[in-house]
N, C-alpha and C positions, 0 to 999 in steps of 0.2 A: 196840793193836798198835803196837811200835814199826818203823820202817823206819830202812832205812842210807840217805841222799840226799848225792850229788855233785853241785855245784854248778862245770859249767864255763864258762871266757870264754875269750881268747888269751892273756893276758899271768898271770894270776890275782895279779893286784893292783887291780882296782876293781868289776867287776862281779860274779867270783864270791863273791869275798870276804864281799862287801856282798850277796849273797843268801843266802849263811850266816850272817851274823851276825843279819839282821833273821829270816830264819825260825827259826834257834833259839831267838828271843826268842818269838817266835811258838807255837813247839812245840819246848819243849826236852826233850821226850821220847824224841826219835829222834836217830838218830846221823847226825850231817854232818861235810862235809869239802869244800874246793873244789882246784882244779884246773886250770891252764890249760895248752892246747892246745902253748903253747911254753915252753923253760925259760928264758928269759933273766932272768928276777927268783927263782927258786928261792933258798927260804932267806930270802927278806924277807917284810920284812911291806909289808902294804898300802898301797899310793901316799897319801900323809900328808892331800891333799884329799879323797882316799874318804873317808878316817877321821876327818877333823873335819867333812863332812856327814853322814857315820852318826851319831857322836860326838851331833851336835846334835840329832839326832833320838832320842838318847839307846840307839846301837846301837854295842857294843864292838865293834871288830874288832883290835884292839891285841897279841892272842894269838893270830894266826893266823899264817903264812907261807904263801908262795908253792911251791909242786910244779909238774910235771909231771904231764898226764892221759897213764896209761898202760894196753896192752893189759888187764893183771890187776884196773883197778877196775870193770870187765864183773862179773870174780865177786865183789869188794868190796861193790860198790854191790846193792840193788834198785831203784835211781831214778836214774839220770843225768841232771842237766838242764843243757841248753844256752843261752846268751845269743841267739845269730845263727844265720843259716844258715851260716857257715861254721866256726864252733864246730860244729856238727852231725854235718858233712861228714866234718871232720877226726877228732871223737869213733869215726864209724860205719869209718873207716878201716883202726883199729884194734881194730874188733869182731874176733873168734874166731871161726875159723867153728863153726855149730851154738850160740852163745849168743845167747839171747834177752832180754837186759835191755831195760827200755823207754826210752829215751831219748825226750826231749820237749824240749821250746822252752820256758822259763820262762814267758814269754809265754801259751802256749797258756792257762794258768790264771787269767790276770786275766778277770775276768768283762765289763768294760766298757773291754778294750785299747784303748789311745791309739795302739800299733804292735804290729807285728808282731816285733820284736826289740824288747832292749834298747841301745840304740846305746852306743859304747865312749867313759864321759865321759874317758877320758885323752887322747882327740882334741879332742872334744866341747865339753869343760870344763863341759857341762853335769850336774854333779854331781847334784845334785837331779833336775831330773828322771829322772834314771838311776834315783835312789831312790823318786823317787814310780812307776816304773811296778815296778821292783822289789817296793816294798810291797802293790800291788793286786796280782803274780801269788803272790808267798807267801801271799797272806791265802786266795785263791782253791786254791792248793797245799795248804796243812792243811786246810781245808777240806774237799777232795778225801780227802786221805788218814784223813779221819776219819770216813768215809764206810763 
């Protein structure tokens, strides 16, 4: 069975990005797309150090760009997943009322979470580990959905 999954952060230039590109590598069966919360990078691609720690881990994200998450990917999506609690927040904001997509914390899916989010490495600078805890929730995410 395939699924539609959104992948959002705030900026969607390093977190969501890098959760799409490593779970399509993962399961490129289903349909993904990421998304952040605000538009201020709409139309680029991914903050150039996301992309050379994917890159190195041997995860494209080079064809992707930046959107906004908006009201209509409730019926888009059957999967929305969020970085943080306030990707969450902001996600469930703009729910419809009477739709029930399930929205989740990336997170929730790694088996042996190091945290409870993925923390934003464009603050951070911690790139990697952004993507090592990325990696353990998509493994844990197809997993799930293969279920």
């Amino acid at each position: 069975m395939s699924h539609r999954i959104l992948f959002v952060c705030l900026g969607n230039i390093c977190r969501s990005p890098a959760a799409e590109g490593v779970f399509r590598s993962h399961a490129p069966h289903h349909t993904t797309d990421s998304a952040g919360t605000m538009g201020w990078h709409a139309g680029k691609p991914p903050y150039g150090p996301m992309q050379a720690a994917a890159k190195a881990r041997g995860y494209g994200l080079s064809d992707l760009r930046a959107r906004q998450f908006t009201a209509a990917d409730f019926e888009r999506f059957d999967l929305i997943i969020g970085m943080d609690a306030n990707n969450m927040a902001d996600i469930e904001d703009l729910r419809p009322a009477g739709n029930n997509t399930p929205v989740r914390l990336l997170t929730d899916f790694a088996h042996e979470s190091q945290s409870d989010h993925v923390p934003d490495p464009y603050y951070t600078r911690d790139f990697d580990g952004a993507l090592d805890l990325i990696e353990a929730a998509v493994a844990g995410l197809a997993s799930h959905l293969e279920r």
